[in-house]
C-alpha positions in Angstrom: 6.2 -48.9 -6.5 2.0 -48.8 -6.0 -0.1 -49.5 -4.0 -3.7 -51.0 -3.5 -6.8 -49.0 -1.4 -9.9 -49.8 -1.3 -13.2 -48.4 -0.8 -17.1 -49.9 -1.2 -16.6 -49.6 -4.9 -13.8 -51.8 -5.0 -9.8 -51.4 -4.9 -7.5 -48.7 -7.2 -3.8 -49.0 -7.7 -2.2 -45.5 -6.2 1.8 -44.8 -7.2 3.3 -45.0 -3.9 4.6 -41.3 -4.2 0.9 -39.9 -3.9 0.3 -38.9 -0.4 -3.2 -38.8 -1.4 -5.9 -42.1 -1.4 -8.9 -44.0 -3.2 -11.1 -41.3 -2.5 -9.2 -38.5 -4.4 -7.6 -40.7 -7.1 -11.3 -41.5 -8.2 -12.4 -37.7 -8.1 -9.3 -36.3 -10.4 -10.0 -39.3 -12.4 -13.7 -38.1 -12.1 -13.2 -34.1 -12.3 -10.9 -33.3 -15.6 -12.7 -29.9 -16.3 -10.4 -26.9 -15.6 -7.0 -27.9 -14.7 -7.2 -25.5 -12.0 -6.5 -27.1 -8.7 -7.0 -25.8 -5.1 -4.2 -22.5 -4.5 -2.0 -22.8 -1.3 -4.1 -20.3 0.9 -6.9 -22.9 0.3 -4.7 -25.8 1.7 -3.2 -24.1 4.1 -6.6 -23.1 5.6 -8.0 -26.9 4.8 -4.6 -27.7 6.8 -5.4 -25.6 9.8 -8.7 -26.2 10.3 -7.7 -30.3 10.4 -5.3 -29.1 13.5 -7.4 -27.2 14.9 -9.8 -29.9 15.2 -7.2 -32.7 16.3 -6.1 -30.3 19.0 -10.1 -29.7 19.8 -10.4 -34.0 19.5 -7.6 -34.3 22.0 -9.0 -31.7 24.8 -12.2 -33.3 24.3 -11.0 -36.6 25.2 -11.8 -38.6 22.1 -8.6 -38.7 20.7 -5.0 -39.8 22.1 -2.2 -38.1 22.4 0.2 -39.6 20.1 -2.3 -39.5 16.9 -3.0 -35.9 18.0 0.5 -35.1 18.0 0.9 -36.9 14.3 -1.9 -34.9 13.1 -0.8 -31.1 14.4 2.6 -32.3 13.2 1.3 -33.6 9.1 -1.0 -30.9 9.2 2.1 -27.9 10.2 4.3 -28.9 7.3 1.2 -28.6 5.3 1.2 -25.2 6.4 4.8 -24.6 6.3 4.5 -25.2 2.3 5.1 -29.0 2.2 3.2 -31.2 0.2 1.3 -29.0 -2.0 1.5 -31.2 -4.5 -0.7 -33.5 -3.3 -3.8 -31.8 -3.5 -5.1 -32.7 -6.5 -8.8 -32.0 -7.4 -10.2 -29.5 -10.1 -12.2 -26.1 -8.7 -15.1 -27.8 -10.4 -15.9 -31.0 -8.6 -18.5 -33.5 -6.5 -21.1 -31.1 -4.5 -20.1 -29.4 -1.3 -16.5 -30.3 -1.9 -16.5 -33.7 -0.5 -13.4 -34.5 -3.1 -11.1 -31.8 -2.2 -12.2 -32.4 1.8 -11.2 -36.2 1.1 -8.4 -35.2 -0.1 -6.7 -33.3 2.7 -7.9 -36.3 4.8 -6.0 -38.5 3.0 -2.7 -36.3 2.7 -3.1 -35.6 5.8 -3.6 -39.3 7.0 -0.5 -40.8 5.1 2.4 -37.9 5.8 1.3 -38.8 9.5 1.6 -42.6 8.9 4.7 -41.9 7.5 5.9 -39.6 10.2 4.9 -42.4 12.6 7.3 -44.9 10.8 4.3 -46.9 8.9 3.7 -47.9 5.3 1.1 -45.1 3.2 -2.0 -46.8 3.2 -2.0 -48.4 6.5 -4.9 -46.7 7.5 -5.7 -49.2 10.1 -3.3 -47.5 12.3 -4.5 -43.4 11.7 -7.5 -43.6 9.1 -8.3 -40.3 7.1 -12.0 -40.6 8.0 -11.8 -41.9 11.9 -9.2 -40.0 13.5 -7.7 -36.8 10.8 -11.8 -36.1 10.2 -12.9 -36.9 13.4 -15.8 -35.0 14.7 -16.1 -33.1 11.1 -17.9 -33.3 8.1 -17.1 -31.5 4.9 -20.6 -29.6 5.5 -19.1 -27.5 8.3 -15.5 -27.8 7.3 -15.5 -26.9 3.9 -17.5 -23.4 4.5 -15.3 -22.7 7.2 -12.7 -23.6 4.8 -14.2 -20.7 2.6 -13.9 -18.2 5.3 -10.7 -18.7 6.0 -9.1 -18.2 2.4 -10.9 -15.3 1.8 -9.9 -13.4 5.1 -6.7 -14.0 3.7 -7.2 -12.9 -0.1 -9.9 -10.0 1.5 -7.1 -8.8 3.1 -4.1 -8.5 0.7 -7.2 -7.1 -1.2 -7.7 -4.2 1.1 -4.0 -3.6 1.1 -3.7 -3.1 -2.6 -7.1 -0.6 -2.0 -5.5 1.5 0.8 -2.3 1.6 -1.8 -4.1 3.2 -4.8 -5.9 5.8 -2.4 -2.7 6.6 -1.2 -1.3 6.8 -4.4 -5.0 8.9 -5.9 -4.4 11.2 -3.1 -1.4 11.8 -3.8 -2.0 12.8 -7.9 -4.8 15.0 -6.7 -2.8 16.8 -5.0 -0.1 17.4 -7.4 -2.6 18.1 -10.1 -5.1 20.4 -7.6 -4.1 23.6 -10.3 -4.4 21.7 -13.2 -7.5 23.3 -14.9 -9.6 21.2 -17.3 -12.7 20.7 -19.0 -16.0 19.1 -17.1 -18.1 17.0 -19.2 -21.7 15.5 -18.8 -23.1 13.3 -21.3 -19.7 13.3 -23.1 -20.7 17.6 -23.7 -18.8 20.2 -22.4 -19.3 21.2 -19.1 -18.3 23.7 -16.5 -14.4 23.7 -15.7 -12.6 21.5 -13.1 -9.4 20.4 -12.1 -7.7 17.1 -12.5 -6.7 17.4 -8.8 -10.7 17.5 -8.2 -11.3 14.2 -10.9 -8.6 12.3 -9.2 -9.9 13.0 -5.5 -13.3 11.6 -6.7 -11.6 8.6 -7.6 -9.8 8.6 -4.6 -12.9 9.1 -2.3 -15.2 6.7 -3.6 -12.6 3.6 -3.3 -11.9 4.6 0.2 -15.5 3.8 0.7 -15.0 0.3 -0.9 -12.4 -0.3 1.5 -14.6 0.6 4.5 -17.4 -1.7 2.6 -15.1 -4.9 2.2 -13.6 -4.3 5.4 -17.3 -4.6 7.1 -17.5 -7.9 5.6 -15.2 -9.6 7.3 -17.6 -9.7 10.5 -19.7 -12.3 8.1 -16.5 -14.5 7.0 -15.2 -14.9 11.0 -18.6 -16.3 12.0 -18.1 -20.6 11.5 -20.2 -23.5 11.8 -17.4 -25.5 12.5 -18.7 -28.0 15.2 -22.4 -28.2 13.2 -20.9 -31.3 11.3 -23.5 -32.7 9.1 -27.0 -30.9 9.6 -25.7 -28.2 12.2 -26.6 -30.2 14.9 -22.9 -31.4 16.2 -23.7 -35.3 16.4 -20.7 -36.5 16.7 -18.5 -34.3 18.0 -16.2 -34.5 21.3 -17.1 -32.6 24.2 -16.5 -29.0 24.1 -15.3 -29.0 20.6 -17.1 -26.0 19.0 -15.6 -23.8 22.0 -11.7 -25.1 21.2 -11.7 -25.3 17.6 -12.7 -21.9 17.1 -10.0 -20.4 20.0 -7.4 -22.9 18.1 -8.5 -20.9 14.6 -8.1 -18.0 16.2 -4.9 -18.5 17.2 -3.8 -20.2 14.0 -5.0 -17.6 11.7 -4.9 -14.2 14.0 -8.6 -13.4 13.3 -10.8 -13.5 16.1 -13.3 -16.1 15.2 -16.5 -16.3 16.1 -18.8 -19.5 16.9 -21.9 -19.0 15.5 -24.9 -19.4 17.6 -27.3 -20.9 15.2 -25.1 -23.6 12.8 -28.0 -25.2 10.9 -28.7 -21.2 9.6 -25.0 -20.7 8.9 -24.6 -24.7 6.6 -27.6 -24.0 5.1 -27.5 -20.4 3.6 -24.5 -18.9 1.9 -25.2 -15.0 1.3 -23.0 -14.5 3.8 -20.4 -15.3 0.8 -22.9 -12.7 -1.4 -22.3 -10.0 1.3 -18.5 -10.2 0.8 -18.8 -10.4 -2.9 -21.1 -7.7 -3.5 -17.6 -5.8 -1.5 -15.8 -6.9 -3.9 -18.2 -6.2 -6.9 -18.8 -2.8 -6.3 -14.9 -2.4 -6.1 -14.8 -3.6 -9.7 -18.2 -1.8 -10.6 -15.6 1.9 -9.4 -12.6 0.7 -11.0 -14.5 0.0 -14.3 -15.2 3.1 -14.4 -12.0 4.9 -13.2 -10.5 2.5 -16.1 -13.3 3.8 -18.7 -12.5 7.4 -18.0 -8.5 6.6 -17.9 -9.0 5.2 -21.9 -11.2 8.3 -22.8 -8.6 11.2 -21.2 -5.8 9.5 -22.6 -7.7 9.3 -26.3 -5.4 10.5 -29.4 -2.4 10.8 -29.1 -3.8 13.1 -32.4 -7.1 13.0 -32.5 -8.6 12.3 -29.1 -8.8 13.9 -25.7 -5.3 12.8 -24.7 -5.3 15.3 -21.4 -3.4 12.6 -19.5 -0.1 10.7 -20.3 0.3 7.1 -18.9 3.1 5.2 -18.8 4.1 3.4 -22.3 4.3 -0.5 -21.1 4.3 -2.2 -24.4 3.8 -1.3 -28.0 0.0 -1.6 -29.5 -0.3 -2.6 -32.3 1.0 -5.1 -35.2 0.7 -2.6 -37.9 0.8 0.6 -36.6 4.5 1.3 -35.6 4.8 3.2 -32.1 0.9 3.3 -31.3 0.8 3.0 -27.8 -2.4 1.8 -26.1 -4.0 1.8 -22.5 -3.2 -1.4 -21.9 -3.3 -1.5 -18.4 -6.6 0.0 -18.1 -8.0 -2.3 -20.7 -6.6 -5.1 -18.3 -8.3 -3.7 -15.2 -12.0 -3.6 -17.7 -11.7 -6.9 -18.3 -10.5 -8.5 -14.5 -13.9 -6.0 -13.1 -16.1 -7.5 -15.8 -14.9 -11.1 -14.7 -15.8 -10.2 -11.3 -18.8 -9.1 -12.1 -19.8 -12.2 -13.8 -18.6 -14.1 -10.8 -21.0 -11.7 -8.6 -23.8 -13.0 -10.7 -22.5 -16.6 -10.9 -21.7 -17.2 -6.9 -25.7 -15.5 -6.2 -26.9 -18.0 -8.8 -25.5 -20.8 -6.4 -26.0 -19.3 -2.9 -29.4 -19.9 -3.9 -29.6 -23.3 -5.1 -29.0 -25.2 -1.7 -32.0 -27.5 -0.8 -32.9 -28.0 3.2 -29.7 -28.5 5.6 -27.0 -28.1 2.8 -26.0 -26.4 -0.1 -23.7 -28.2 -2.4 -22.9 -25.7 -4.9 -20.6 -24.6 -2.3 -17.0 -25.3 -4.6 -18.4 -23.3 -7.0 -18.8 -20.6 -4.7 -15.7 -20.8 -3.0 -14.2 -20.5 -6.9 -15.9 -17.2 -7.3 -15.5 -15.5 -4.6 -12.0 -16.0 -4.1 -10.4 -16.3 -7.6 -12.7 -12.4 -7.8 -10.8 -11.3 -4.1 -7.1 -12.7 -5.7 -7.6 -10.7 -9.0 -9.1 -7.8 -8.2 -6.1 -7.0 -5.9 -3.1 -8.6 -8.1 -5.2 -6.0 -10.5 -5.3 -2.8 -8.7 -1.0 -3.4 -8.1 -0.5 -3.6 -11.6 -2.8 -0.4 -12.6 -1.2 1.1 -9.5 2.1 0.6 -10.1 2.0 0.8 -14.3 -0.1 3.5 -14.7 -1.6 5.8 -11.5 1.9 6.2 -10.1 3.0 7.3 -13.6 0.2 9.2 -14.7 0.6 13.1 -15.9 -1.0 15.9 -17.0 -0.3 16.9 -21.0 -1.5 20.5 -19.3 -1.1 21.8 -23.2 -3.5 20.3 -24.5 -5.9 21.1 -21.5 -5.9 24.7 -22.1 -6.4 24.0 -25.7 -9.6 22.2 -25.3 -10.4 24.7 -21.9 -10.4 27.4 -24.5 -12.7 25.9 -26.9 -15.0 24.3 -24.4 -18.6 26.1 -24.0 -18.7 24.4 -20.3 -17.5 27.5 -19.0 -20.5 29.6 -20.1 -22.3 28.1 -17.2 -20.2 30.8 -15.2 -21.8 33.6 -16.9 -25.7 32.3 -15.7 -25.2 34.7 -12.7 -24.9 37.9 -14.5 -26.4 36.9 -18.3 -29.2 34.5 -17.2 -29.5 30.8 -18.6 -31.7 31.7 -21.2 -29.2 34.9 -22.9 -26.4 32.6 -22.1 -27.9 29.4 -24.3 -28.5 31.8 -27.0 -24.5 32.9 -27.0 -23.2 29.7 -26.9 -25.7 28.3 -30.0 -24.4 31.5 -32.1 -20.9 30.8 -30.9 -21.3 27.4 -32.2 -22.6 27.9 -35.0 -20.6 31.7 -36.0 -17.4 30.5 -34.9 -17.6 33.6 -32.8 -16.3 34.1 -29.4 -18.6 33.5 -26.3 -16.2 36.8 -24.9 -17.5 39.0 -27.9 -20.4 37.6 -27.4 -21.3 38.3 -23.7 -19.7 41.7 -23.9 -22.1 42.0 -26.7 -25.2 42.3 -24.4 -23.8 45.1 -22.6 -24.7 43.3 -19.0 -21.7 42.0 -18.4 -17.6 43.9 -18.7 -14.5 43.4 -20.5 -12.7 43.1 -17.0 -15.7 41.3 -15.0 -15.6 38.8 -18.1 -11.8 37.6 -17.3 -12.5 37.6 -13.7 -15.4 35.0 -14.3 -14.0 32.8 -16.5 -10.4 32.6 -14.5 -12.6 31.3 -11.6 -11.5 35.0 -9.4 -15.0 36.2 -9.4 
C-alpha cells in the first residue's frame, strides 16, 4: 500500500508504513552522504520541544484542545522510544536543519492522524506545518534542539569524568610509596612517585569537569519563541514564557528564556564555549594516554614501569605481544575531537545576518565529540586505569641508574660540582656515590639520607 503527498514541486508516492511525508522523502532522497541518521537523544529532544510547544499553543489560545491532546500524546511515544524509525535524514543535510525539523513534523503529524482514527496523509485534518509546527520555525527549534541533546550527552559525559577521578584518586593513593624516575624532555629527572604522577592526572581532569560543567549555563539559555529572525512573529500569546517552563519540566534542567533571541539565532559560540569543554578534556587525556604508551614501553626494551590489563593480542606476527590498545583508542577518539573543535568553529562563524545554517553540522560535532569522549573515558576506565599496576622492579632498576636524583645533591655540592659528577659518571661508568663522596663536601651516611628522600 502507498500513498500520494504533495508539495509545490509536485506529488511523491510514500509506502504507507512511513510515518514520515514529501518533505523528508525528498531530503533522504536528497542527503545520501553518511548513513548516519539523527541518535534517539536527538529525537527525543525534537519530540519534546514539539510538546512543549503544543502545550504552549494550547495555553495561548491558538490551538484546540483535542489537536493539542493528539500532539502531547504522538509526541510522548516518541519519547517513550516509539517510532524511531521514522526519522530518517543523514547528519549532513539542507542548511539549518530544515529536513530533519520537517521530519519530526511529519512523524509527528501522521502517528497523531492515526491516533485520531484518520488515514496518514490527511493532513487537512492536523497538518505538520499548521498545527504540530505551529508558532515555530526550525531557526529557533532546531538550536534549542541542540541544547537539549547535549545537556543530555554533557552530562553522561561528566559522569564518566567524575568516574575516572575517582578511580585516579584512588591509584594515587595506592601507589603514593611507589618511587620512580622524573623525566623532562624525555631526560632523567629528579625522583617521584607514581602516587604523585597519577594525582596530577587526577587533578587536572577534575578541573575539566568543573570547566564542562560551567558550560551548561550557555546550552540552558533558548531562543525558542524567536521563530524566524528572533522576533516571535507568529507566535501565540505568552508562548516564550510556557514553552520554556514546559522544557523545564520535560527535561529537568532549568531553562532559561533568553532575553535577546535575534543574538542567540544568529551566533553559535555558545556551542564553541561547550566544545572548547570538551576539547580540552581530550587535549588532558591525550596526553594521560601518550604518557600511559611510554611507561608501559618494552615489555624488554622500553620503560615498562606500569602493567595494564592485556585486552587483546597485538600483533599478526609477533606471538603474545601485547599492545596499549586502549590508550591508542583514547589518542585517536581526542584527536577526532579535536578536529571537530576546529570543524564546529569553522561553522559557528559562517552564519550570514539573522541565521546561521551550518547549524547540522554543528550539532554533528559537538555532540558526536560529547558521546565519544565519554563512551571513551568508560572503556579506558574500566580496561585499563582500574587495572593498572606498578612493575615496582623495574622502577628501582631504572631509579638506580637515573642521574635525576643528583639534583638532590645541589644543596650541599652546588649545581656546577654536581654537573661535573654526573658528565664523568656518564661517561666513566662510575658511580655518582663515589663520585660525590669524592669531593669530600658531602658523607657516606649524609649521601644515603639524601638520596632516600630522609634528609
Amino acid at each position: 500500500m502507498s500513498r500520494t503527498e504533495k508539495d509545490v514541486l509536485g506529488e511523491v508516492t510514500i509506502e504507507d508504513d512511513c510515518y514520515y511525508g514529501v518533505n523528508t522523502y525528498r531530503a533522504r532522497n536528497n542527503f545520501r552522504i553518511t548513513g548516519l541518521t539523527a541518535d534517539s537523544d536527538h529525537i527525543v529532544s525534537y519530540a519534546r520541544i514539539k510538546l512543549a510547544a503544543a502545550v504552549a499553543n494550547n495555553k495561548g489560545g491558538k490551538l484546540p484542545d483535542d489537536k493539542k491532546d493528539l500532539i502531547v500524546e504522538a509526541c510522548q511515544k516518541i519519547i517513550d522510544g516509539e517510532y524511531h524509525d521514522q526519522f530518517v535524514i543523514d547528519v549532513f543535510q539542507a542548511g539549518a536543519g530544515t529536513s530533519f525539523h520537517m521530519n519530526a513534523n511529519e512523524v509527528i503529524a501522521n502517528i497523531a492522524l492515526e491516533l485520531a482514527g484518520k488515514k496518514k496523509g490527511d493532513y487537512s485534518f492536523l497538518h505538520p506545518n499548521d498545527q504540530v509546527n505551529m508558532s515555530q520555525s526550525t531557526n529557533d527549534t532546531f538550536p534549542t534542539m541542540i541544547r537539549l541533546t547535549a545537556l543530555i550527552k554533557a552530562r553522561r559525559l561528566m559522569e564518566q569524568l567524575d568516574k575516572i577521578v575517582k578511580s585516579l584518586e584512588k591509584k594515587a593513593d595506592q601507589f603514593k610509596n611507589v618511587k620512580k624516575p622524573g623525566r623532562t624532555h624525555l631526560q632523567d629527572g629528579p625522583p617521584l612517585t607514581l602516587g604523585i604522577e597519577l594525582s596530577a592526572w587526577a587533578y587536572t581532569l577534575r578541573k575539566d569537569l568543573m570547566e564542562l560543567k560551567q558550560s551548561f549555563d550557555y546550552m540552558r539559555e533558548l531562543n525558542i519563541g524567536g521563530t524566524a529572525t528572533g522576533t516571535g512573529v507568529n507566535t501565540a500569546p505568552g508562548y516564550q514564557e510556557n514553552v520554556v517552563k514546559e522544557l523545564s519540566r520535560l527535561t529537568g534542567e532549568e531553562m532559561i528564556a533568553s532575553e535577546n533571541l535575534p543574538g542567540i539565532m544568529e551566533f553559535m559560540s555558545d556551542f564553541s564555549r561547550m566544545m572548547n569543554a570538551a576539547a580540552n578534556i581530550a587535549i588532558d587525556v591525550n596526553k594521560i594516554s601518550n604518557d600511559v604508551r611510554l611507561m608501559y614501553s618494552g615489555p624488554g626494551a622500553g620503560l615498562h614501569e606500569i602493567i595494564i590489563p592485556a585486552v587483546q593480542q597485538g600483533s599478526s606476527i609477533m606471538p603474545g605481544k601485547i599492545n596499549p590498545s586502549i590508550a591508542e583508542a583514547m589518542n585517536m577518539i581526542c584527536h577526532s575531537v579535536l578536529g571537530s573543535q576546529q570543524a564546529l568553529n569553522f561553522s559557528a562563524q559562517a552564519g550570514q545576518f539573522e541565521l546561521n545554517v551550518m547549524m547540522p553540522h554543528i550539532d554533528y560535532e559537538l555532540n558526536r565529540s560529547l558521546d565519544i569522549l565519554a563512551n571513551g573515558l568508560e572503556m579506558f576506565r574500566t580496561k585499563l586505569v582500574d587495572g593498572l599496576e606498578a612493575d615496582t622492579k623495574r622502577m628501582t632498576e631504572m631509579l638506580s641508574r637515573s642521574f635525576g636524583s643528583a639534583v638532590l645533591l645541589n644543596p650541599y655540592l652546588g649545581y656546577d660540582t654536581v654537573a661535573k659528577i654526573v658528565q664523568e659518571a656518564l661517561h666513566t661508568g662510575k658511580s655518582l656515590k663515589d663520585l660525590a663522596l669524592a669531593t669530600g663536601k658531602i658523607s657516606e651516611e649524609d649521601f644515603i639520607k639524601v638520596m632516600s628522600g630522609n634528609k
